[in-house]
N, C-alpha and C positions, 0 to 999 in steps of 0.2 A: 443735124439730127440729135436730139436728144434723148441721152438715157436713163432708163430709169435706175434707179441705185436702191440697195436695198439697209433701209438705216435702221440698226436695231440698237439695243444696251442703251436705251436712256436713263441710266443712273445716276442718282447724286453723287456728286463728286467725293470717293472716296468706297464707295457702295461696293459689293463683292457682287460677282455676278448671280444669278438667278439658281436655286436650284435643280434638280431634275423635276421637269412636270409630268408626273405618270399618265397625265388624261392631258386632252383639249382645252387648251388657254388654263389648265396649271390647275383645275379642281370640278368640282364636280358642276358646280354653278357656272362654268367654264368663264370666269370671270375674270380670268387673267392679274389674277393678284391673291394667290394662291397664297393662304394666311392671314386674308383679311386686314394684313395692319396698315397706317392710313401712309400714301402715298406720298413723298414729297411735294412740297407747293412750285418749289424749283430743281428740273431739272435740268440737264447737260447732255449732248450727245455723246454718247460713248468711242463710236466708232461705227464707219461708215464702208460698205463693200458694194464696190461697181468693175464691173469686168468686161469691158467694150467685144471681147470674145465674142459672146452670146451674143446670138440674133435677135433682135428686137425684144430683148426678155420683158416680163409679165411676169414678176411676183403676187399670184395670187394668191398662193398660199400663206397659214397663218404659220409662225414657225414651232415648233418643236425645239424642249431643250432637255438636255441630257446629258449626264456627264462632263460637263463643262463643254456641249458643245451648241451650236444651235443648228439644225436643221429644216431648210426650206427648200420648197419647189416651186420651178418655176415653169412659165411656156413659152417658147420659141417658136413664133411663128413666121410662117414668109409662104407665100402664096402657093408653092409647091409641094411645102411638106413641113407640117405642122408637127414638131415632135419638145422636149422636155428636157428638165432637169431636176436630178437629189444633189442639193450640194450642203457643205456643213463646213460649216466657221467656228473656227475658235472663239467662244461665248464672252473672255476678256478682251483677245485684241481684235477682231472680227475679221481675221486672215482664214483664207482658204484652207480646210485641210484636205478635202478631194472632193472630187464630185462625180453624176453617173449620167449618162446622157441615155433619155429613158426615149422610147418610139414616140409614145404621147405625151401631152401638154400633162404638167400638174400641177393640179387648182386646189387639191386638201393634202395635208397632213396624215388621211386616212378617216376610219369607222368613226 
């Protein structure tokens, strides 16, 4: 069975992490490069988080960051009982810092 993994922080090596995005993908264009300035040609993986816990997870969501953290949700599903997760990683090393195991599946970030 394969899992999926959820790999975020692709920054040049050396890069600080992301700052707090007050909207959807970091600006109003939701364009996910909040500031406009030009993206590296080459990046690197930062760091990668998979937690074989989780039932069949489904990161659909996009993630949210904040205070040096990132937050995404996900869905769990299995023929019985389709329910979710809020979970937040530390935006440097992409370790867990808690999570929330919600009734339903979550597929946005929100409004």
């Amino acid at each position: 069975m394969t899992i999926p993994a959820l790999v975020l922080s692709l920054l040049p090596l050396g890069a600080a992490p992301a700052d707090d995005w007050a909207t959807f993908r970091g600006d109003a264009l939701r364009s996910g490069n909040p500031g406009g300035s030009p993206l590296p040609t080459q990046l690197d993986l930062g760091w990668r988080f998979q937690d074989t816990a989780y039932r069949s997870p489904s990161f659909d969501s996009s993630p949210a960051v904040a205070k040096g953290a990132v937050i995404v949700g996900l869905a769990e599903l299995s023929v019985f009982s389709p329910s979710g997760r809020i979970v937040s990683l530390d935006a440097a090393s992409g370790k867990r810092l808690w999570d929330f195991k919600t009734k339903y599946p979550v597929s946005s970030p929100g409004p």
